[in-house]
C-alpha positions in Angstrom: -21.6 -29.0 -18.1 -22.5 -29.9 -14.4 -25.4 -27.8 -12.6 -22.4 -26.0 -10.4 -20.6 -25.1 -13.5 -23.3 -23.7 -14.8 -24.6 -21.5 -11.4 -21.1 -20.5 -11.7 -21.1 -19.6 -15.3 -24.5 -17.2 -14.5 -23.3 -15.9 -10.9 -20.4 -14.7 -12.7 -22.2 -13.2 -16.1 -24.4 -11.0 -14.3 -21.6 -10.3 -11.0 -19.2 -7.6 -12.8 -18.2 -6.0 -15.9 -14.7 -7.1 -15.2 -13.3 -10.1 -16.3 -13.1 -13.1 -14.1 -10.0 -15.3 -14.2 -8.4 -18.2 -13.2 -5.5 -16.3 -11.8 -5.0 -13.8 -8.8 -2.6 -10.9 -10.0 -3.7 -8.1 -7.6 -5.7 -7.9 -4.5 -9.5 -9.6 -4.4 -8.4 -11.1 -7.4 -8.1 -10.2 -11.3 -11.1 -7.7 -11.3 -10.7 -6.9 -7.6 -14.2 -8.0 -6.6 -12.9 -10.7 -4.8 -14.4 -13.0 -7.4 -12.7 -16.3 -9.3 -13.6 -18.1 -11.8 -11.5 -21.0 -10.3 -12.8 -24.3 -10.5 -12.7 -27.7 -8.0 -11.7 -24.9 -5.1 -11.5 -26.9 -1.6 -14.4 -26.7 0.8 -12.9 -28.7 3.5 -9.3 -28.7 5.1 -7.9 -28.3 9.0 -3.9 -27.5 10.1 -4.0 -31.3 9.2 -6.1 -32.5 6.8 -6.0 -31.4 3.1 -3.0 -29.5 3.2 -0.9 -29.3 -0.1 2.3 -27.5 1.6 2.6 -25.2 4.8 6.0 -23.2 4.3 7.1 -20.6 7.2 7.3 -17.4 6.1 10.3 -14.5 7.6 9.2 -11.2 9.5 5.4 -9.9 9.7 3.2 -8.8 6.7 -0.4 -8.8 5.9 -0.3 -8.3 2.6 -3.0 -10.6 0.6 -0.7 -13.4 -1.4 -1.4 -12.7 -5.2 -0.5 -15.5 -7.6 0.3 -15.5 -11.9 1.9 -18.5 -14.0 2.3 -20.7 -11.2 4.5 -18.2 -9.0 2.9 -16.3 -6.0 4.1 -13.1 -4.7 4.0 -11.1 -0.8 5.6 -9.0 1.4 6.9 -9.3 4.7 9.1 -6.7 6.8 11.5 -7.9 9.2 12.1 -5.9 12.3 9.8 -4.1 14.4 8.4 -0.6 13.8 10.8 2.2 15.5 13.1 -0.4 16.6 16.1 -1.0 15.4 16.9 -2.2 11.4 13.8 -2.7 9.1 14.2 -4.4 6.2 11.1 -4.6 3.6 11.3 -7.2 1.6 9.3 -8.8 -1.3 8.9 -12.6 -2.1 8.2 -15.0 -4.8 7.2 -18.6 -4.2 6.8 -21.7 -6.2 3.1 -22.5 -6.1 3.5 -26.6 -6.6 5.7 -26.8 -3.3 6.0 -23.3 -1.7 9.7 -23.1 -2.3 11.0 -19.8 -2.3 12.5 -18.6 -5.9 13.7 -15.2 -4.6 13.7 -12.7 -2.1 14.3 -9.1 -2.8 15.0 -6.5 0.2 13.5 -3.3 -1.5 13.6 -1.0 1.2 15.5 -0.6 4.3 13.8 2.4 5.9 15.1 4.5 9.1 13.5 2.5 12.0 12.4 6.1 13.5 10.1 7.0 10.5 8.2 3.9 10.2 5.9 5.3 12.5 3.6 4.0 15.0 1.1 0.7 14.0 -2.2 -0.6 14.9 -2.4 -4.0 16.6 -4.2 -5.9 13.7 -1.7 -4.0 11.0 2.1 -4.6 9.9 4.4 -3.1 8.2 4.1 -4.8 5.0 0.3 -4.5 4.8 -0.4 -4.0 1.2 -0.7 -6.3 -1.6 1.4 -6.6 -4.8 -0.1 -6.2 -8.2 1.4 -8.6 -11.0 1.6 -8.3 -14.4 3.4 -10.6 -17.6 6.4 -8.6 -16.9 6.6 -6.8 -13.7 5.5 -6.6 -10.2 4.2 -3.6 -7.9 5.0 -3.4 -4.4 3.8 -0.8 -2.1 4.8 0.2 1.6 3.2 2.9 2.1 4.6 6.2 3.3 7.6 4.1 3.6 8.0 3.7 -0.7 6.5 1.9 -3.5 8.6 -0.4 -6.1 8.3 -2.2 -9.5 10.3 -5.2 -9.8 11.4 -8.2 -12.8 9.7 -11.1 -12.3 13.5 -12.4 -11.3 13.2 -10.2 -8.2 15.3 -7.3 -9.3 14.4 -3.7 -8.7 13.7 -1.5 -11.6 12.5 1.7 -9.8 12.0 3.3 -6.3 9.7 5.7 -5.2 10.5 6.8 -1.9 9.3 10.7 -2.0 5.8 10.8 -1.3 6.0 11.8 2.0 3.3 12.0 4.6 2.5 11.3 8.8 0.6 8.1 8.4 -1.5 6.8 11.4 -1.7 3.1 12.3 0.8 2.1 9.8 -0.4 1.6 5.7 -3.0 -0.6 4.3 -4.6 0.6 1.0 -3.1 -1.1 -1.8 -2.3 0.3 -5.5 -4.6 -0.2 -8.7 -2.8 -0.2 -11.8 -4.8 1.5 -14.7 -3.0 1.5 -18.1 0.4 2.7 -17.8 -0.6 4.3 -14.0 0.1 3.2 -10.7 -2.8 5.0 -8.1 -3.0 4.8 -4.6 -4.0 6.9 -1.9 -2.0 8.7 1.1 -4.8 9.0 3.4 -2.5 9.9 6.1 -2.7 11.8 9.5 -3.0 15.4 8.0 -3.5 16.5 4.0 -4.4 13.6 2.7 -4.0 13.1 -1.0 -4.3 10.5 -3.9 -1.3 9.9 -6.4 -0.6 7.9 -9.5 2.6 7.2 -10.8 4.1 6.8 -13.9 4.4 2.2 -14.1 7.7 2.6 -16.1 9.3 4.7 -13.9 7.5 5.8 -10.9 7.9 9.2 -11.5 4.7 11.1 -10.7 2.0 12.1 -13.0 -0.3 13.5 -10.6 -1.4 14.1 -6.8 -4.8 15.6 -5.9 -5.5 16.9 -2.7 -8.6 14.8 -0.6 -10.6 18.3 0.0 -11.8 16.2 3.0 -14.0 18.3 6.0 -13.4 15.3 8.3 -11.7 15.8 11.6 -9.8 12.6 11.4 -8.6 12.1 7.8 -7.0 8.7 8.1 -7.9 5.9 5.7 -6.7 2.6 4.3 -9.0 2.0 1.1 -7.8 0.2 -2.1 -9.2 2.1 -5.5 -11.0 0.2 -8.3 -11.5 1.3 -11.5 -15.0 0.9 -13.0 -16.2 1.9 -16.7 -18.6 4.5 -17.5 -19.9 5.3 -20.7 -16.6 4.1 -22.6 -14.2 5.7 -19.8 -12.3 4.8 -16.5 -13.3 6.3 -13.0 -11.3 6.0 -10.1 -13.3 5.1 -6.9 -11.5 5.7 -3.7 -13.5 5.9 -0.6 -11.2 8.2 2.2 -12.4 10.4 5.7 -15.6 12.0 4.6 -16.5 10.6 1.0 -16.0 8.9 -1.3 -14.6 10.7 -4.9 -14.2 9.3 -8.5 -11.1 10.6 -10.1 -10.1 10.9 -13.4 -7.1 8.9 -13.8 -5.6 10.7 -16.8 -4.9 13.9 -14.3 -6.1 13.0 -11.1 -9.8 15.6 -11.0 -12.2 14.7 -9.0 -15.3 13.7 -11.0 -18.3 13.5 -8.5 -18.3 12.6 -4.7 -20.6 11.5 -2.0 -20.4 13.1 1.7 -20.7 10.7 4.7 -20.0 13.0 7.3 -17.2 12.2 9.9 -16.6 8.5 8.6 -12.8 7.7 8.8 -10.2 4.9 9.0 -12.3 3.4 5.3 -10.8 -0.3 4.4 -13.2 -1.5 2.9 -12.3 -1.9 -0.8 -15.6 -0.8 -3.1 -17.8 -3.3 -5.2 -19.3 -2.2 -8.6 -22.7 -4.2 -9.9 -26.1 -3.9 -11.1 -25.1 0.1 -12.0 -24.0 0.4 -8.2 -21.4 1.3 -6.1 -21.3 -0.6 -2.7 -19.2 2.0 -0.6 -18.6 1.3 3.6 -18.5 4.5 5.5 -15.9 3.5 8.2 -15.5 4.3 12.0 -16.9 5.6 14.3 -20.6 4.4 13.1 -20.4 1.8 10.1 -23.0 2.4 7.0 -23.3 0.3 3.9 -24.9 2.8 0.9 -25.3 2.0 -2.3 -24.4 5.3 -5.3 -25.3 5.5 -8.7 -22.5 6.7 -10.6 -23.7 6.6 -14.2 -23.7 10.9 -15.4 -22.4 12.0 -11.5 -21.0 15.2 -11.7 -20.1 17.6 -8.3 -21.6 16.6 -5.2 -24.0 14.2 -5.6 -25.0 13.3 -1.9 -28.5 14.0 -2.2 -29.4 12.6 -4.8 -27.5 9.6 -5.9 -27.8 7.6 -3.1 -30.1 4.4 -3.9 -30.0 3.3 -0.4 -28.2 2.5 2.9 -27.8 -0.3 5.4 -26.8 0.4 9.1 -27.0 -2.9 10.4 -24.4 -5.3 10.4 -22.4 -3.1 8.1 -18.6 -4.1 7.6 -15.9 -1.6 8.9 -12.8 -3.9 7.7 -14.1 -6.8 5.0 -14.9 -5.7 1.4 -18.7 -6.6 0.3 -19.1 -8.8 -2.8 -22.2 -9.7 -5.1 -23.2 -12.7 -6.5 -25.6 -13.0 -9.1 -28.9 -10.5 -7.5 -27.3 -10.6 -3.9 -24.8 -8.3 -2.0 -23.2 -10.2 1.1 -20.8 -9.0 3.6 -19.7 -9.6 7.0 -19.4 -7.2 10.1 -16.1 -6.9 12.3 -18.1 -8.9 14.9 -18.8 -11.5 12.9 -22.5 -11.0 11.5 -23.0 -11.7 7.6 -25.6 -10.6 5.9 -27.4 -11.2 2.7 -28.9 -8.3 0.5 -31.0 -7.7 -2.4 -28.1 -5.8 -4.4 -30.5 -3.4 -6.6 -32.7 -2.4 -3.3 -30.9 -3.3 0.2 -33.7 -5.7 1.2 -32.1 -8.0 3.7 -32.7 -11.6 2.9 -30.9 -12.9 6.1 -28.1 -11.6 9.1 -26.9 -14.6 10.8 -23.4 -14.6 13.2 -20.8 -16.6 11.6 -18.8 -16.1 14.4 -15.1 -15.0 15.5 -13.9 -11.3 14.0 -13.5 -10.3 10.5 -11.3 -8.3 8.5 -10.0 -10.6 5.6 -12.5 -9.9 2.2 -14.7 -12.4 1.3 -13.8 -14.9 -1.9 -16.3 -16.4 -4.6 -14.7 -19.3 -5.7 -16.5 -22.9 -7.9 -19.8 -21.5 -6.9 -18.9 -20.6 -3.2 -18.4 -17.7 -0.5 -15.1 -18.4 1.5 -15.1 -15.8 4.9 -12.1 -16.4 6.8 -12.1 -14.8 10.6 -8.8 -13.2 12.8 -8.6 -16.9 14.0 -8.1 -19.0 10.9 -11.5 -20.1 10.7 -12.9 -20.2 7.3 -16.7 -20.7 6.8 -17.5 -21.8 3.5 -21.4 -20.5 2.3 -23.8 -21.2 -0.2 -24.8 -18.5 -2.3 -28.9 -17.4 -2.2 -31.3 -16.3 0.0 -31.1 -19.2 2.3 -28.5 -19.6 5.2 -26.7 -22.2 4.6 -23.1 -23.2 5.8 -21.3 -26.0 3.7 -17.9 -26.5 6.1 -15.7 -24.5 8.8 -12.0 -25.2 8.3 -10.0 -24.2 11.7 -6.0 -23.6 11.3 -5.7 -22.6 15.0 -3.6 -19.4 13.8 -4.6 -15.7 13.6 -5.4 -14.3 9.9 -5.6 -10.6 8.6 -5.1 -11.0 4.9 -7.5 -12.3 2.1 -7.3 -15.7 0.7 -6.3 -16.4 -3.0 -7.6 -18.9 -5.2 -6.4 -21.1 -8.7 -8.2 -24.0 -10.0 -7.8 -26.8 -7.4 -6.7 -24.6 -5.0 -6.9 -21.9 -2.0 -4.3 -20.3 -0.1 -4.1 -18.7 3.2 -1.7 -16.9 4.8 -1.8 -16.6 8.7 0.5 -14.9 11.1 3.2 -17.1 10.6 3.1 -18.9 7.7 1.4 -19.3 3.7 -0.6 -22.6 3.4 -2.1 -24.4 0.2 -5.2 -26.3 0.4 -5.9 -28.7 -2.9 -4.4 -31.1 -4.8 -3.3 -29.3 -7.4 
């Protein structure tokens, strides 16, 4: 075993209770932590150099590509919100050479309700979730869909209704037989899971929110507490855990006004990492273990104002919490007490989540620049890899590979 395989080996012991895998089946990867246990990953490429296959991809999306058994999955929607035809459609590529096995149209919503977007969002902004026999795609107020792993449709869900504002960004978490994602929308924001066989739905739970502007875009993850499952979904105002048998909320924590939450949560060390969103970003660090009710006041372990992220999930490595601001600052933490080891400008703007992949952190910018870190409480930059093409959505990562997708197209850097 080399001295790399064996940091990796510890980094990823003492990271997350979740299991690490080769594979990347839902978005930040198999325990959605942004963390791989992908080995001989690429540290250096260009739009040149090192490039496996560049394939063009049809319409807009930033959905995150995910990847199982050597096929890799996205969305894209053709046509442009309020004008027009829409088409939403879902693909599936061949990972060895980026040829395209299928693409399904799954919905073909009214061009007047797909409502208004933000510049840096689309309309095809969520990531899939893939499984041994099915994949879940999610649009939004616009539907949500399971589909074969052949590309047909096996169920729609089309009537969870709501105003969104900026478009849709959160993206499902599938727990057991339960699809939950939250509607964080303009007004009466709520969280729902559906049934995975049939999208019927099993519950919705009012947000309960006191914040003026109740818009968010946060991704749930599961975490395990004393032999069960909590829900953790950040939205305008707090952050709740939900039961995800019926939906109740568990325990929460207030941030005041905090809206517009992306930033998908990080669980480690007996902490949650939880961003507080616009206008004023905070990092805070909660202590779930026996929360009932409102714990604001008491189970908050710390908080971090500077440099906090507003759009980039955090992720922890071994002892150490980094994450990157919108403007470009990362930051290394002590993860059990918020020390800051370092905060040094990367550069560019940030809103794709941060990777650990063969023993390093991969933080691409809006520009297609990826800076590849070393872990530990040193600065220390290994490569920059510049496509020359603007990026929103989170890399993926197999053994001997990464992949990248940018406004235009999905690259694959490796030679696997």
């Amino acid at each position: 075993m080399t001295a790399r395989t064996t940091f990796l080996a510890i980094i990823l012991a003492a990271t997350t209770a979740f299991a690490a895998e080769t594979e990347w089946p839902q978005f930040r990867g198999a325990g959605g932590q942004g963390i791989s246990a992908a080995t001989n990953v690429p540290q250096k490429w260009s739009a040149t150099e090192g490039v496996a296959w560049k394939v063009e991809l049809a319409g807009k999306g930033w959905s995150s590509p995910v990847l199982s058994k050597g096929r890799l999955y996205l969305t894209s929607a053709v046509g442009e919100p309020g004008q027009g035809d829409v088409t939403l459609h879902t693909l599936c590529l061949d990972a060895k050479d980026g040829r395209t096995i299928w693409d399904t149209v799954v919905f073909n919503p009214d061009a007047a309700t797909t409502g208004s977007i933000h510049r840096k969002n689309s309309l095809a902004s969520p990531t899939p979730i893939v499984t041994d026999d099915r994949l879940y795609v999610h649009f939004g107020h616009m539907g949500t869909a399971a589909l074969d792993l052949a590309g047909k449709v096996v169920w729609k869900q089309d009537g969870l209704k709501y105003p969104p504002q900026h478009g849709n960004g959160g993206s499902p978490v599938l727990v057991g037989d339960a699809l939950i994602f939250s509607c964080d929308g303009a007004k009466e924001p709520f969280v729902v899971a559906l049934d995975a066989a049939t999208g019927n739905v099993r519950w919705k739970t009012p947000r309960n929110t006191t914040a003026k502007k109740t818009f968010s875009f946060c991704t749930p993850l599961p975490i395990s507490l004393g032999g069960s499952t909590q829900i953790i979904l950040p939205g305008s105002g707090f952050v709740g855990a939900y039961d995800p048998k019926d939906g109740h909320e568990i325990w929460r924590v207030a941030y005041g006004e905090g809206y517009s939450l992306v930033p998908r949560p990080v669980f480690a060390h007996g902490l949650l990492f939880i961003a507080t969103g616009f206008d004023i970003a905070n990092l805070i660090a909660i202590r779930p273990e026996g929360a009932k009710g409102d714990v604001t006041e008491i189970n908050v372990a710390w908080t971090i104002k500077k440099g906090a992220p507003l759009s980039a999930s955090t992720i922890v490595v071994g002892d150490e919490l980094y994450f990157v601001s919108d403007a470009g600052i990362a930051t290394c933490a002590d993860a059990r007490t918020g020390n800051v080891h370092w905060s040094e400008r990367l550069g560019g703007n940030y809103s794709a989540s941060p990777v650990l992949a063969d023993g390093c952190l991969y933080f691409l910018n809006e520009s297609g620049v990826t800076s590849v870190l070393k872990p530990g409480k040193k600065f220390e930059v290994l490569s920059k890899n510049e496509l020359g093409e603007a990026s929103l959505a989170s890399p993926a990562v197999e053994d001997g590979a990464l992949y990248i997708r940018t406004e235009k197209h999905l690259w694959k850097f490796g030679s696997r």
